[in-house]
Each structure stands twice: as structure tokens, then as C-alpha cells.
N, C-alpha and C positions, 0 to 999 in steps of 0.2 A: 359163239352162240348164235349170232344173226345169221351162218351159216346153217346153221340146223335147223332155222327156224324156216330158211328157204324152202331146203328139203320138206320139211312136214308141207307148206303149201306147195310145194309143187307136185308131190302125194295127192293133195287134196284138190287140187283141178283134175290129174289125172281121173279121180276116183268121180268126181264129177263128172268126167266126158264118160268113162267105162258106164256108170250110173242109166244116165242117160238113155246110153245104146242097149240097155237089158229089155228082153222083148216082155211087154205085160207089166213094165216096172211103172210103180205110181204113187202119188203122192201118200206119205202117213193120215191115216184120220185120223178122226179128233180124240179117240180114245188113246190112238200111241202121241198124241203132240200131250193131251192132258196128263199123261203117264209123268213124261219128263217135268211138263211142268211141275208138277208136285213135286217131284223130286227137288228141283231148283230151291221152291218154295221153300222149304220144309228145311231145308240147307241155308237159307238167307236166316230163318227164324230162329233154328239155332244158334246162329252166330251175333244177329241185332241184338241189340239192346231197344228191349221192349220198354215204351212211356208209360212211366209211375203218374202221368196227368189223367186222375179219375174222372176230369169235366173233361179232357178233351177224345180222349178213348171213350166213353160215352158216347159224343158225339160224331165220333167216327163209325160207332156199330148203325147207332139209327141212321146214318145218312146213307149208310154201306147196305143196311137191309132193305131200305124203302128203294135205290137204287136199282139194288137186284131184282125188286120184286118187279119193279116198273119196267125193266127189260125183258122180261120173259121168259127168258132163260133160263132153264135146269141145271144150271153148273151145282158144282160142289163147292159152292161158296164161302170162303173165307176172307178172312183182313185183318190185318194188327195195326197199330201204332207206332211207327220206329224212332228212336229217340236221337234226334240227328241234324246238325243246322242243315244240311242240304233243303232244297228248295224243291223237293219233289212229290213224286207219287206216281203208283203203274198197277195195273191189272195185268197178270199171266192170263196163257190161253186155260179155258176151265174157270176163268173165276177166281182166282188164288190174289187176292190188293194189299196193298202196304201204301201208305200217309206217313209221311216226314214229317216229325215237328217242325222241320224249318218250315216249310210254307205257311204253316198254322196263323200266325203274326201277318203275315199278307193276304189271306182270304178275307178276314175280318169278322167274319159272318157264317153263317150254318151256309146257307143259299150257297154261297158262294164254293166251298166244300163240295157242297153238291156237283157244282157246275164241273170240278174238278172229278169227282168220282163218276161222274155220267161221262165224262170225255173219255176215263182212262178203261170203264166200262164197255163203253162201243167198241174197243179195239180188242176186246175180245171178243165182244158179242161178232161181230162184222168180220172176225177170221183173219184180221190185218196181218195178224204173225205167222201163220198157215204159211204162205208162200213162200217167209223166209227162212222156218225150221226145215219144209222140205226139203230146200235146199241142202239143209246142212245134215240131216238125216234120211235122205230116200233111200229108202231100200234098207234101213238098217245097216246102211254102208258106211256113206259119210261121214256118221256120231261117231265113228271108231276113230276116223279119221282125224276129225277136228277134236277129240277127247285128249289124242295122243297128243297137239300139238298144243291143245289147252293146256298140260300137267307137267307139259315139259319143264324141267328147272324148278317142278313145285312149287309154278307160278301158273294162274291162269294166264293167258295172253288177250287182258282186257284194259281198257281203258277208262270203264267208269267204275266207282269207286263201288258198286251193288256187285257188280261182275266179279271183280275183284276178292271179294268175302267170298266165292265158290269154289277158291280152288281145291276143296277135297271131293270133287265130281270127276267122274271119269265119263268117257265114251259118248253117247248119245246126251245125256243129262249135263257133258260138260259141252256138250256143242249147243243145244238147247240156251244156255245161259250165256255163251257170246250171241249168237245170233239173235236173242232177246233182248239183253243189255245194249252191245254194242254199235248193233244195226238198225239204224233210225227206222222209222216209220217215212214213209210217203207223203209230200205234203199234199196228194192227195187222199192219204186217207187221215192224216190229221186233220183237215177241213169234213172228212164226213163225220170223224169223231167228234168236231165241234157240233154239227148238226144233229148229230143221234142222240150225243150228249146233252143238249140244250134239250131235245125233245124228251130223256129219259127223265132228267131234276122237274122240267113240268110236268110230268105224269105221278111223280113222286111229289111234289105238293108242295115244288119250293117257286118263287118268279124267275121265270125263265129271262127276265131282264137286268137279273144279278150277272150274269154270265158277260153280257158286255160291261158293264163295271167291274169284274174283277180282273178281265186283260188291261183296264186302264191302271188298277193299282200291278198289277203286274210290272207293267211298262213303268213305272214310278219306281219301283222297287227296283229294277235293273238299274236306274240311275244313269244309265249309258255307258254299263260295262259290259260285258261279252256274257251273254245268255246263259243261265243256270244250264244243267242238262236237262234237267226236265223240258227247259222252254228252246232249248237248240235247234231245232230241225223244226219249229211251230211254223206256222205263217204269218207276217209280219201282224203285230197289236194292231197297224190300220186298217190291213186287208182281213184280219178278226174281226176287229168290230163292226165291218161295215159289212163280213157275210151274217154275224148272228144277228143283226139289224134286222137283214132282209130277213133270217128266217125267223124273225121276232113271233109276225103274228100266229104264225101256225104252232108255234106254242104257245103263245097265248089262250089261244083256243083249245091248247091241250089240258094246259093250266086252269083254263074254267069249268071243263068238269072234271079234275082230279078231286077225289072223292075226299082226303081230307087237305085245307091248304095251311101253308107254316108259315110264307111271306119269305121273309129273309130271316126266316129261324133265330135261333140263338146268337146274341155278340159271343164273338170266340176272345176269352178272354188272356192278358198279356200273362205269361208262366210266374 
């Protein structure tokens, strides 16, 4: 089997270099990356197990809509609640978020929520995932590619346990879903995410100085074991707190005229 799984990537660089050298070829917009992601979406939400916690799905819609609204952004905005000790949460390109119960018990607080849906926000407002689907879909080439080698054995070929629920995707939508899942972000665009995001939750009307208090409970919560996936590929809890430090004031200053303010919202209460 690890034999065949050669062949499909060595397929998939060829079709990457062929890619490449097409004259006029160029990256997917945002309407074919938003395609797939729905797709992905809609594929996760069938298979989750959606949270029967009416206080905390509440407080996922209002943090989720005051978020969206603060970014700007015309996506086709959606979000659930997934019922799941993992320690996470992620925005699709388009808009498409999901909140794990596990994190719920470590935020503590609405604010703090916030600070996480404004992070996971910017990476799609800011296109962070853009460069990596091209990749794996230019030209409506690649997705065939990486789908094929996705389905093979009626197993995706992922590693994290979200990626893993999509293996009934084919082609572009199943390449979409490694390259989202699998493939980290940038620690430099997870530091703009932490900025955009700190600036999104004070436009939204939460303190933008929950945000360094919740990588502190973060850092607590790891206990000094090897990084949930959500927080894997972060930038270290010191060098967090000490860039949303600096960019404390200018959201503060965001945060003073956000037109309604919540403070540190609601305690998120134990299930």
C-alpha cells in the first residue's frame, strides 16, 4: 500500500510541475476555493455530532455573528457547535466555523471565545488558505489529483481527526480538505491572525485584553504536554503575549468606540 501511495504523489508533483508550465494558468478565486469549501463544510456537519448545550450554542451564534459583522466581510456565514473533547476550532475560506466543546472549559468567558473566533476569522478574511488550495487545485488539475490519492483504500490520507470524518470526498473537495486540515498555517500568518483577531473581538464589543489572558490559560491547560492541534503550529504563549501586549492599545482604542461593549461577556459555564 505505501507503494501506491508513492505513485499517487509522484502523480501529484508531476501534475504540479505540468500545472505550473500551462500558459495563462492561475490561481482559483474565491468563488471556486468557496465552492469546495462548502462542500468540505457540509460533509463535516453531516457527520459531527452537533452540541445539545443550548447555553453554549447560544453563545457561539452571538459571538459568531457580532464577529462576522466586525470583519466586514460578505461570506456566507455559517457555524455549529461540534460535540467533542478536542481543544479546537477553525473558519473555512467563505466563512463556513465550527467550536469544539473541548475548548469551551478553557476559554472561560464569552471574551475570551471571541478572541478565538476573531483569530480563526482573519484566516479567512486575510486568504491565509488561498495559496495553499491553489496549490492543490490549479487549474482544476491537481483536486483530481490529490482526490484520487485522498480515497484511496476508502481512507482519506489525513492526520487530523476533522480531515479524517471526509473521507466520502472526491477530487478537488477531497484535496481542499487535506490541504485545510492537514497543512498548517504560517507562523506568520498566525501572528496576523492573532492581530486581526484581537482587532475583530474589539470591534465586536468584547476587551481586547482577554485575548492575552486566554493564551495564559491556554499555556496552563497544556500542562506541558505536546500542543492540542489547534495550538500546534501557534507561536510560542510568550512570544503571544507579548505581540498582543504591543498591539494591545490600538485595540483598545477600537474597543472605545465599539458601539455596543459586553466586557468579558458571559462565564461559560462547566457542562
Amino acid at each position: 500500500m505505501k507503494t501506491i501511495y508513492v505513485i499517487f504523489f509522484v502523480l501529484l508533483t508531476l501534475e504540479f510541475q505540468s500545472c505550473s508550465s500551462i500558459p495563462g494558468a492561475s490561481e482559483p478565486t474565491d468563488e471556486q476555493i468557496n465552492a469546495e469549501s462548502l462542500k468540505a463544510y457540509q460533509e463535516v456537519k453531516a457527520k459531527a455530532k452537533i452540541s445539545t448545550n443550548k447555553e453554549w450554542t447560544a453563545m457561539v451564534d452571538r459571538v459568531a455573528r457580532r464577529i462576522a459583522n466586525a470583519s466586514g466581510e460578505n461570506f456566507k456565514w455559517e457555524w455549529m457547535l461540534i460535540d467533542s473533547p478536542e481543544v479546537n476550532a477553525w473558519c473555512m475560506p467563505g466563512g463556513k466555523m465550527a467550536v469544539y466543546t473541548g475548548i469551551m472549559p478553557v476559554l472561560k468567558n464569552e471574551a475570551a471565545l471571541a478572541a478565538v473566533m476573531g483569530h480563526e476569522v482573519a484566516h479567512a478574511t486575510k486568504r491565509h488558505g488561498k495559496q495553499r488550495y491553489a496549490r492543490a487545485i490549479k487549474g482544476n488539475i491537481i483536486g483530481a489529483v490529490v482526490g484520487g490519492a485522498a480515497i484511496l483504500g476508502g481512507q482519506m490520507l489525513c492526520k487530523t481527526s476533522t480531515c479524517k470524518t471526509l473521507s466520502g470526498l472526491t477530487g478537488a473537495a477531497a484535496g481542499f480538505a487535506i490541504t485545510f486540515f492537514d497543512r498548517k498555517f504560517s507562523r506568520g500568518d498566525e501572528s496576523q491572525a492573532d492581530q486581526v483577531g484581537q482587532k475583530y473581538m474589539a470591534e465586536a464589543g468584547y476587551d481586547p485584553e482577554e485575548a492575552i489572558h486566554l493564551w495564559e490559560r491556554m499555556g496552563a491547560a497544556n500542562g506541558g504536554k505536546a500542543p492540542s492541534e489547534w495550538m500546534s503550529t501557534h507561536p510560542s504563549e510568550e512570544h503571544r503575549k507579548s505581540d498582543l501586549s504591543n498591539w494591545l492599545p490600538e485595540a483598545k482604542s477600537l474597543y472605545s468606540r465599539a458601539p455596543q461593549k459586553y466586557g468579558l461577556g458571559e462565564k461559560i459555564k462547566s457542562e
